[in-house]
C-alpha positions in Angstrom: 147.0 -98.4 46.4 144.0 -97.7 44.6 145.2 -94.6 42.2 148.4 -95.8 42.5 147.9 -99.0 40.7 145.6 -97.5 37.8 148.3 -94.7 37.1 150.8 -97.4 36.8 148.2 -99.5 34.6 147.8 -96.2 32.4 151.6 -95.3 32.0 152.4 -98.9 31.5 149.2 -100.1 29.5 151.6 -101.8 26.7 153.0 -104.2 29.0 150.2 -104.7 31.0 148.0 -105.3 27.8 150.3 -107.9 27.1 149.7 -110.0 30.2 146.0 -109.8 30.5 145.7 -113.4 29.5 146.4 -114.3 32.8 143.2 -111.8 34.4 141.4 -115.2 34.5 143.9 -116.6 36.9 144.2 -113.8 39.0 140.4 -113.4 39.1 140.1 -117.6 40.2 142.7 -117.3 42.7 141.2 -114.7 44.6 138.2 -116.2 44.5 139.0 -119.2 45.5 140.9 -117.2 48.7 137.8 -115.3 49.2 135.5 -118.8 49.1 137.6 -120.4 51.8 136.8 -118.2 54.4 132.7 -119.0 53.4 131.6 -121.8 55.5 128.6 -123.6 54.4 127.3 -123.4 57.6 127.1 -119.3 57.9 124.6 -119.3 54.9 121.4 -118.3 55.4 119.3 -116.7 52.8 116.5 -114.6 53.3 113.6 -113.0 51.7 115.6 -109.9 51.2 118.2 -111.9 49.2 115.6 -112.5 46.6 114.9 -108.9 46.2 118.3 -108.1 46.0 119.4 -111.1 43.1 115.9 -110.0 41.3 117.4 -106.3 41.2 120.6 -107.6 40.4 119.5 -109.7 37.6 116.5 -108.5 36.2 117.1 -105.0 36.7 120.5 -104.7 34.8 118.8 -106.1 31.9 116.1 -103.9 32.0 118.3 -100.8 32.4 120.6 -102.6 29.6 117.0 -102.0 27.6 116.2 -98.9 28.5 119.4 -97.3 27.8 120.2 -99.9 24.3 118.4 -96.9 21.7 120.4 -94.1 23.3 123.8 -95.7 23.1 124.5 -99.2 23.2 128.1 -99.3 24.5 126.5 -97.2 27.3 123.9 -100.2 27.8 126.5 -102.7 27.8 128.5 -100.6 30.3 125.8 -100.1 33.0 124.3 -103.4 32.3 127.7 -105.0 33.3 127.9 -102.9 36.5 124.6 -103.8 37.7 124.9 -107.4 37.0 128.3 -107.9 38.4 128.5 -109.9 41.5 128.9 -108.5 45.1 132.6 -108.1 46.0 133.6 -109.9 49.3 135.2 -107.1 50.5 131.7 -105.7 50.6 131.9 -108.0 53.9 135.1 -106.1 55.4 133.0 -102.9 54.9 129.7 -103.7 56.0 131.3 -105.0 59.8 133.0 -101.6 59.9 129.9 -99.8 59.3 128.2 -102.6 62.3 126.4 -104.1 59.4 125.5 -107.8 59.8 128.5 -109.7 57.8 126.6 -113.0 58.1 123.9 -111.3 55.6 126.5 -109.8 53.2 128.6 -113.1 53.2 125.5 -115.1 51.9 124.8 -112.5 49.0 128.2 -112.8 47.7 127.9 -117.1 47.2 124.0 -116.2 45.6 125.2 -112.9 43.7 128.2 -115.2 42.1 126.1 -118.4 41.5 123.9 -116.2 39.9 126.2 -114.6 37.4 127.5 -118.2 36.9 124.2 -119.1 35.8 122.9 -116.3 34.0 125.9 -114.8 32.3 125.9 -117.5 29.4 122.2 -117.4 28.3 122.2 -113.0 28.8 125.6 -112.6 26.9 124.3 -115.1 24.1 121.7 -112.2 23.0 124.1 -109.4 23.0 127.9 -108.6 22.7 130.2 -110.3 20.9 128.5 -113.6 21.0 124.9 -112.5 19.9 125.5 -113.4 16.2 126.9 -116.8 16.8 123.8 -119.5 17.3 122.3 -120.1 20.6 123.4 -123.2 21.7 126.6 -123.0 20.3 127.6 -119.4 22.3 125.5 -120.7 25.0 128.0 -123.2 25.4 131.2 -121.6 24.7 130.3 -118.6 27.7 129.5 -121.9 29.8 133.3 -122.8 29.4 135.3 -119.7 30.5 132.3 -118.3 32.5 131.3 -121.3 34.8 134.9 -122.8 35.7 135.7 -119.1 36.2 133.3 -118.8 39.4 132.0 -122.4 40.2 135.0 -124.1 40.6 136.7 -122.1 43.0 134.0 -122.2 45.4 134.1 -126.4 45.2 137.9 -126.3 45.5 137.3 -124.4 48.6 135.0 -126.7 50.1 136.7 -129.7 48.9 139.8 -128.2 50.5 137.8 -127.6 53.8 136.2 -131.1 54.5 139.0 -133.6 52.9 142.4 -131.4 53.1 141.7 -129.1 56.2 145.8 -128.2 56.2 145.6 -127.5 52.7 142.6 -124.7 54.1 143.8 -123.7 56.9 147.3 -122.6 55.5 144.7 -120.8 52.4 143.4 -118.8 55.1 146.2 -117.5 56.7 147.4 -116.6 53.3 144.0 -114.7 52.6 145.6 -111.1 53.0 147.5 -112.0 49.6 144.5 -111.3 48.0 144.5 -107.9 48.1 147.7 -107.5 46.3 146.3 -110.1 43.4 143.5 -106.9 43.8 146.0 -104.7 43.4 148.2 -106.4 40.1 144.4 -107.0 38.3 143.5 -103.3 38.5 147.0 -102.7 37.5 146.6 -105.1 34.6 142.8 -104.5 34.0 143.7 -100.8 33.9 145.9 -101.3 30.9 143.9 -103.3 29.0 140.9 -100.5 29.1 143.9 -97.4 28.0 144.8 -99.8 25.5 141.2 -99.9 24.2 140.5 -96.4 24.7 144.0 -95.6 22.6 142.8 -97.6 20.0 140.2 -96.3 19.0 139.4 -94.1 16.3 138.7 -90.2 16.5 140.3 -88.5 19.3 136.6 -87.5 20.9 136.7 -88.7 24.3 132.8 -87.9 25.1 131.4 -91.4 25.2 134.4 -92.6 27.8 133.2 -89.3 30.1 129.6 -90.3 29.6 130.6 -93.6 30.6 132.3 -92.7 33.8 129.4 -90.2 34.4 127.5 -93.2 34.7 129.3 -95.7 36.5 129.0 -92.2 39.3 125.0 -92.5 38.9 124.5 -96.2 39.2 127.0 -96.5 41.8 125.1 -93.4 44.0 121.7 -95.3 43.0 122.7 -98.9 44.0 123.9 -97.7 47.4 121.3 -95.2 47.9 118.2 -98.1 46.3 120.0 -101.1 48.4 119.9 -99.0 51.9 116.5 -97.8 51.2 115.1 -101.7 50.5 117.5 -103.0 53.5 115.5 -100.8 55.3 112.5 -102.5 55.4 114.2 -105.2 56.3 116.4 -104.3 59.3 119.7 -105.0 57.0 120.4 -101.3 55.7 124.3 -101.1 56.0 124.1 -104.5 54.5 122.0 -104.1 51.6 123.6 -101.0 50.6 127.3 -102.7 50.6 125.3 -105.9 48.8 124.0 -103.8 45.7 126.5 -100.8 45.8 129.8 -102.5 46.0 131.0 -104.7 43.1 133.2 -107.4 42.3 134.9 -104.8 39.5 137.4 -106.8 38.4 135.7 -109.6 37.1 132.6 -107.4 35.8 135.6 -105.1 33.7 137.0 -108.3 32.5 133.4 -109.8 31.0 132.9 -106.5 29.2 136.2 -106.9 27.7 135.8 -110.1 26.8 131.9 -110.3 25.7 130.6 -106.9 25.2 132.1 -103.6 23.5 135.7 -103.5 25.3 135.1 -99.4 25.4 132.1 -100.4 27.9 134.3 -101.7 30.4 134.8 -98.1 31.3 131.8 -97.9 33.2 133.1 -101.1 35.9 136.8 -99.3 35.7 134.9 -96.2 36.9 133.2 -98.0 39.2 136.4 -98.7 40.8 136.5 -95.3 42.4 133.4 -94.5 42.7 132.7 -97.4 45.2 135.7 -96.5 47.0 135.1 -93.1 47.5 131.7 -93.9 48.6 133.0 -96.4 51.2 135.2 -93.6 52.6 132.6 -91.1 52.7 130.7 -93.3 54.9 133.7 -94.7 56.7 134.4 -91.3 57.9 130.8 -90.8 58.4 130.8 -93.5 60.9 134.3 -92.4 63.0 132.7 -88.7 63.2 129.8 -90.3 64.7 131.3 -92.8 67.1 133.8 -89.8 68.5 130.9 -87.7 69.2 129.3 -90.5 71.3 132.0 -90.3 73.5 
C-alpha cells in the first residue's frame, strides 16, 4: 500500500492537490479512531517519558538551530520530523517486537498534547507566520493547530463515558483507519509533487538532501531512542516512541507553516520508518524460528 499510494499521489498530484483541503479532516478522523481505543486508565507516565518529550521537543529545535545557517528549508524539514508526534501505529509495532504497548500508548497522548501545546508559540518564530506579530500568529496556529489534535482525544472520551454505543461501534470501525492512512499519503503525496513541480530551476539537489536526511534522523531516532530505552528496561519501546512518526500530520504542518519544499523530509520519512520496521520485523521472525 505504501509505494503504491505515493506513485498514485505522484502520477495524479493535480487532482490530489486539489483536495488537500480536506487533509485536516482525514488527519482528525483518524485521530479521533486512534484516541478511542486510549483508555484513561492505561496511562502511566514515567521518568523515561520526560526524556523522551524533552528530546522531542527541545531537541528538534536545537537541531532546527544547528542546521538554520547551512540551509534553512533543511532546518525546517528535520525540525518538523523530530518534533512530529509518535504515530499510534508505533503501538502495533512495538507488541510485535514484545515491546511493552502500555508504555508506547502513553507517549502517543503526551507526544500529541505536546505538539498541541508547543506548535503555536515554536511556529510563531519561524515559517510562514514569523513575520506576523506574536500574539496575533500565536493565536491563529492556536485555531487550526489545537482543534486539530485536542478535540479529538475529548470526543473520544466524551464518546466513551456518556455514549458508550457511539464508542464501541468507533472501535470496531478502527481498521478504517488505515485506509484514511492510505488516501492522506495519496493526497499528501500530491500536494509535495505539486510543490516540488513548482518550483523554479530544474536542480533537484536540495529535495535529495532532504530525503538524505529524513534517512539520518530516522536511523538516529531509532538507534538514540533504543539506546536511552535501555537504561530503562523499555528499548523496543523507546525506539518505536522516538523513531516512528505521525508523518502525515508532521508533512501537513510543513506545508502549511514552514517552506512547503521542507515537507520532503516527513514524506521521506514515510519510507524510511517503514523500511526500518521491516528490517526489524524480519529481524524478530529470524530469531523466534531459530528458537525453535
Amino acid at each position: 500500500m505504501l509505494p503504491v499510494a505515493m506513485l498514485v499521489g505522484a502520477v495524479f498530484y493535480e487532482f490530489f492537490y486539489s483536495i488537500s483541503v480536506a487533509i485536516p479532516y482525514f488527519i482528525f478522523t483518524m485521530l479521533l479512531l486512534t484516541f478511542c481505543k486510549l483508555s484513561p486508565k492505561e496511562l502511566r507516565f514515567k521518568p523515561l517519558h520526560i526524556w523522551l518529550l524533552m528530546i522531542q521537543i527541545l531537541g528538534s529545535v536545537a537541531v532546527y538551530g544547528a542546521l538554520y545557517f547551512i540551509d534553512q528549508t533543511v532546518a525546517e524539514g528535520a525540525f518538523m520530523t523530530i518534533f512530529a508526534p509518535t504515530a499510534m501505529a508505533a503501538a502495533v509495532i512495538t507488541g510485535m517486537l514484545g515491546g511493552s504497548v502500555a508504555f508506547l500508548t502513553s507517549y502517543v497522548f503526551m507526544s500529541s498534547m505536546a505538539v498541541a501545546v508547543f506548535a503555536p508559540v515554536i511556529f510563531s518564530f519561524m515559517g510562514t507566520q514569523s513575520e506576523m506579530p506574536f500574539l496575533e500568529s500565536f493565536l491563529l496556529i492556536c485555531k487550526k493547530v489545537i482543534p486539530l489534535l485536542v478535540f479529538p482525544l475529548l470526543t473520544a472520551w466524551f464518546l466513551r463515558f456518556f455514549v458508550p454505543k457511539v464508542h464501541d461501534k468507533l472501535i470496531q470501525v478502527g481498521y478504517f483507519t488505515f485506509y484514511l492512512w492510505a488516501v492522506s499519503l495519496t493526497t499528501i503525496t500530491g500536494r509535495t509533487v505539486k510543490f516540488i513541480v513548482e518550483q523554479k530551476g530544474t536542480d533537484y539537489t536540495l529535495e535529495l538532501s532532504l530525503a538524505a536526511v529524513g534517512l539520518v534522523i530516522c536511523l538516529l531516532q531509532f538507534i538514540f531512542g533504543k539506546k536511552i530505552g535501555s537504561v530503562y528496561g523499555e528499548r523496543i519501546a523507546a525506539g518505536q516512541a522516538m523513531g516512528q512518526k505521525n508523518t502525515i500530520l508532521a508533512i501537513w504542518l510543513a506545508q502549511v507553516y514552514l517552506n512547503p519544499v521542507s515537507s520532503i523530509v516527513p514524506a521521506s520519512y514515510v519510507l524510511w520508518q517503514n523500511l526500518v520496521n521491516s528490517y526489524q520485523l524480519w529481524k524478530k521472525n529470524r530469531r523466534d524460528k531459530q528458537s525453535f
